[in-house]
C-alpha positions in Angstrom: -12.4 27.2 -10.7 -13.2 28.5 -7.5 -17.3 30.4 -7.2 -19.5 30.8 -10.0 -18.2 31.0 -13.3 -19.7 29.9 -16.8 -17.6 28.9 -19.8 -17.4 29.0 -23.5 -15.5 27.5 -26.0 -14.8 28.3 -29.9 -13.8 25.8 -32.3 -11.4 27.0 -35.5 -10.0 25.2 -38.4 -7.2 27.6 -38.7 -3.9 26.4 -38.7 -1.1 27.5 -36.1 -1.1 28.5 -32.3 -3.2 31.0 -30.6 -1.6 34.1 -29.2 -2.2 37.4 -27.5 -1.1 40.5 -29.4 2.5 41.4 -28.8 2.5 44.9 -30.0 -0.2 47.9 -30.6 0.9 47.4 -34.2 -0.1 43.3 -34.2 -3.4 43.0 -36.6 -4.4 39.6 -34.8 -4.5 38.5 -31.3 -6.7 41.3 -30.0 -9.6 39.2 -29.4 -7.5 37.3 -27.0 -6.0 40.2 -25.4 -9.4 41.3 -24.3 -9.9 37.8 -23.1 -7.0 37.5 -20.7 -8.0 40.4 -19.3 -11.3 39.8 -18.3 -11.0 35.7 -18.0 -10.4 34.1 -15.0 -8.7 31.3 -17.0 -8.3 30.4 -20.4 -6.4 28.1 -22.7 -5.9 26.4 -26.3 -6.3 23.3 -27.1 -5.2 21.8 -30.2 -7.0 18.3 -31.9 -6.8 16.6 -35.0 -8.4 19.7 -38.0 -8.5 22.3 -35.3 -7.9 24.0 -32.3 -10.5 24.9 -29.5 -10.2 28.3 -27.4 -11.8 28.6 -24.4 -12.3 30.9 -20.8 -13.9 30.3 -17.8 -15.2 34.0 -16.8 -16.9 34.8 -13.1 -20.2 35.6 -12.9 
């Protein structure tokens, strides 16, 4: 991460993967759709229980 940039990270229970919306008709995914646009990185990360979504956004 090149500059100044902060972070955040969300922790979920929910089962399966993570994924930007496919379609204007998709009812989830939006949320990340919105993040890959303004992100300058971001990623999912799955653990035992969970998965974590995070971004790294400039300042």
């Amino acid at each position: 991460m090149a500059g100044r940039a902060w972070r955040s990270a969300t922790r979920t229970r929910a089962p399966g993967s993570s994924n930007a919306v496919r379609a204007r008709t998709d009812e989830t995914g939006r949320g990340l759709l919105l993040l890959d646009a303004v992100a300058l990185d971001w990623g999912v990360e799955q653990g035992p229980g969970g998965k974590t979504v995070w971004c790294e956004c400039a300042l």
